[in-house]
Kinemage of the C-alpha trace (Angstrom):
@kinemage 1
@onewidth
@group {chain A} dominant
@subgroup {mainchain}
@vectorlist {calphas} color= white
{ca unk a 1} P 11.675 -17.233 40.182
{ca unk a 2} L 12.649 -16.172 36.551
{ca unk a 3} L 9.261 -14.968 35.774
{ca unk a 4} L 9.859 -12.547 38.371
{ca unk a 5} L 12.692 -10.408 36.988
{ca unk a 6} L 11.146 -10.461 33.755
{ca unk a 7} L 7.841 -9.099 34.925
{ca unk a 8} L 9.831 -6.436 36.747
{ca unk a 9} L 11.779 -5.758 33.663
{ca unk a 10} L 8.576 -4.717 31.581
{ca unk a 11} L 7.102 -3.048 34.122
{ca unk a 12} L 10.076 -0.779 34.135
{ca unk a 13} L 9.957 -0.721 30.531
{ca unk a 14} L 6.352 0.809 30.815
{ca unk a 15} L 7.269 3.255 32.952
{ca unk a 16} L 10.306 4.367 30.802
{ca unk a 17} L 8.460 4.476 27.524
{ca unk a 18} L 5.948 6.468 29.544
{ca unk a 19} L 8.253 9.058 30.745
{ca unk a 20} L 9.518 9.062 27.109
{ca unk a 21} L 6.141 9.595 25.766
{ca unk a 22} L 5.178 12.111 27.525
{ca unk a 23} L 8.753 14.126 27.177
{ca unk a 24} L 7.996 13.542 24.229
{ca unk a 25} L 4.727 14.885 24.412
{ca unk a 26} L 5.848 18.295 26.494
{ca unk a 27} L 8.262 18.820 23.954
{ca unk a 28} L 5.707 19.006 20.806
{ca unk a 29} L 3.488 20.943 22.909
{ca unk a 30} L 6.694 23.663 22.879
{ca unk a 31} L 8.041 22.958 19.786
{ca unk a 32} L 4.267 24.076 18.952
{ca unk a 33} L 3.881 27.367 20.891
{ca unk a 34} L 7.209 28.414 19.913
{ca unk a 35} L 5.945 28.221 16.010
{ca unk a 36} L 3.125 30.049 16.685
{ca unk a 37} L 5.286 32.713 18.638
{ca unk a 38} L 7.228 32.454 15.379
{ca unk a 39} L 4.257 32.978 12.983
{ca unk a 40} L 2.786 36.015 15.120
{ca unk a 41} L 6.138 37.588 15.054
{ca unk a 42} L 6.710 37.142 11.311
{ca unk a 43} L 2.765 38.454 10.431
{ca unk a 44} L 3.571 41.312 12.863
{ca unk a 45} L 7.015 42.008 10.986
{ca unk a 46} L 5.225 41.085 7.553
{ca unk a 47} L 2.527 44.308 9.003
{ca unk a 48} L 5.219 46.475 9.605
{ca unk a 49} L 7.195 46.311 6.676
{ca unk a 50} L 3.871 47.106 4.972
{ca unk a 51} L 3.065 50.366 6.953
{ca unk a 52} L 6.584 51.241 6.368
{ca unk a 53} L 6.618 50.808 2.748
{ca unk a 54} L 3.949 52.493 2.766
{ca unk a 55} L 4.990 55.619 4.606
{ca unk a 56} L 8.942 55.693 2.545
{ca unk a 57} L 10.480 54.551 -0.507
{ca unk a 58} L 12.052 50.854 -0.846
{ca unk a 59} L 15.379 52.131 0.107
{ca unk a 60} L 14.393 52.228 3.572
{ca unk a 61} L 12.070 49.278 3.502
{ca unk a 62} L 15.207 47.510 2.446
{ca unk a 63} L 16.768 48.555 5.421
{ca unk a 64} L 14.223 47.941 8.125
{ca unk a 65} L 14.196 44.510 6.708
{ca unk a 66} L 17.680 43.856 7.148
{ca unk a 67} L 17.943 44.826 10.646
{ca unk a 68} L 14.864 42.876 11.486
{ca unk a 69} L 16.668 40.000 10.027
């Protein structure tokens, strides 16, 4: 009988460090996607600033950076 409990114990154990793995798991896999959402936007803002420069003086670069910020 007390081999029992303790097998069903582990078992349970499993299937909690399971879950937790693959919450885990689901979570990196965002965490991921949301840093390459990050690193798009900043090459797209790091483009922009560029052409803008480019097209006006740094007065106005200045400011298209700070309200992108």
């Amino acid at each position: 009988a007390p081999t029992r409990p303790a097998h069903l114990l582990s078992s349970s154990a499993h299937s909690l460090l399971y879950i937790s793995l693959s919450l885990t798991h689901t979570r990196f896999k965002l965490v991921v996607a949301s840093l390459n959402t990050f690193w798009s936007n900043l090459i797209l803002v790091f483009c922009s600033t560029v052409i803008v420069s480019s097209y006006s003086n740094s007065c106005e670069l200045v400011t298209v950076i700070g309200v992108i910020c």
